[in-house]
N, C-alpha and C positions, 0 to 999 in steps of 0.2 A: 638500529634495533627496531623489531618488528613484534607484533603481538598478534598471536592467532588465538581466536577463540572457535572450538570444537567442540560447545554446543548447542542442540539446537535451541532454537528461539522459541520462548514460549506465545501460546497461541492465544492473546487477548480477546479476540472479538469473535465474531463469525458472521458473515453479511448474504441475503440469497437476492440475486440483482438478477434481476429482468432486461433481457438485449432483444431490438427487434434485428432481425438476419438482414442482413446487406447493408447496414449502418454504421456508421461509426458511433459511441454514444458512450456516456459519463456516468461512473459509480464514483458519487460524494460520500466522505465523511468526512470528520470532525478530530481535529488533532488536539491533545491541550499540554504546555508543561507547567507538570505536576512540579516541580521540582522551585527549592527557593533560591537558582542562577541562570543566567540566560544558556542558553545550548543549541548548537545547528545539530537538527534531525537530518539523516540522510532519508529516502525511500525509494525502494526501489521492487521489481517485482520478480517472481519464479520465470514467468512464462515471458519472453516478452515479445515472442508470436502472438500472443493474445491480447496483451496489456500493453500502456507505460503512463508512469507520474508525471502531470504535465509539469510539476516544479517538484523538481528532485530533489532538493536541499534546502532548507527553510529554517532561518536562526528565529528563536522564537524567548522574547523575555519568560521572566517565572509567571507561572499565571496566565501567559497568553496564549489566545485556541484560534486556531485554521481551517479552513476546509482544503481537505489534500481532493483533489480530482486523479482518479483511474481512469486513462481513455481506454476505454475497450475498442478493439479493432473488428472493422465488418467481417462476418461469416457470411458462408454462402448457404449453410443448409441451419436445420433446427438439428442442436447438438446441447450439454452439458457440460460446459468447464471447470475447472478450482485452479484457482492462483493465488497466494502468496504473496502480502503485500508487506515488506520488508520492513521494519526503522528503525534505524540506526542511531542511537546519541553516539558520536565517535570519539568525543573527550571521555568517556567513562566506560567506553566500549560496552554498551547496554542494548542489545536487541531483542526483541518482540514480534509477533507475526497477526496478521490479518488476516484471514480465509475468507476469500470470497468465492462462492457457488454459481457460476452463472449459469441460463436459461436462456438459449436463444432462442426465442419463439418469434410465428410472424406476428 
């Protein structure tokens, strides 16, 4: 047996991250579980031409907080992106979404 869930994920945060162009480079945040039992969060991203979570899956006690890393991948020109950063509790099938705004500037 299989469980689809068909909707979307609501959109927690909102983050606007600064890239220099032809770099590769790192959008940190801060994970925590709220919750009173341990839980592996999944994460994962929309684009992942642009992005990916250096630790995708991260069991985390009640109470305890992370820093998740986004690698952003180099561009070559100055451009504008948004991607989608996923997290999944998969015991409770509970997902949530992170926007993040990028800015590649030199």
């Amino acid at each position: 047996m299989f469980r689809l869930n068909l909707s979307s994920p609501k959109i927690s945060y909102k983050y606007k991250v600064k890239a220099p162009i032809g770099e590769v480079s790192k959008a940190i945040f801060n994970y925590q579980n709220e919750t009173g039992s341990e839980h592996t969060y999944e994460f994962s991203v929309s684009h992942p031409d642009i992005a990916f979570i250096e630790t995708p899956s991260i069991k985390l006690s009640p109470g305890d907080k992370v820093e998740v890393q986004v690698i952003l991948k180099a561009m070559d020109k100055a451009k504008q992106a948004q991607i989608l950063v996923f997290v999944e509790e998969t015991e409770n099938c509970k997902c949530e979404a992170l926007l993040f705004i990028i800015s590649y500037v030199l």
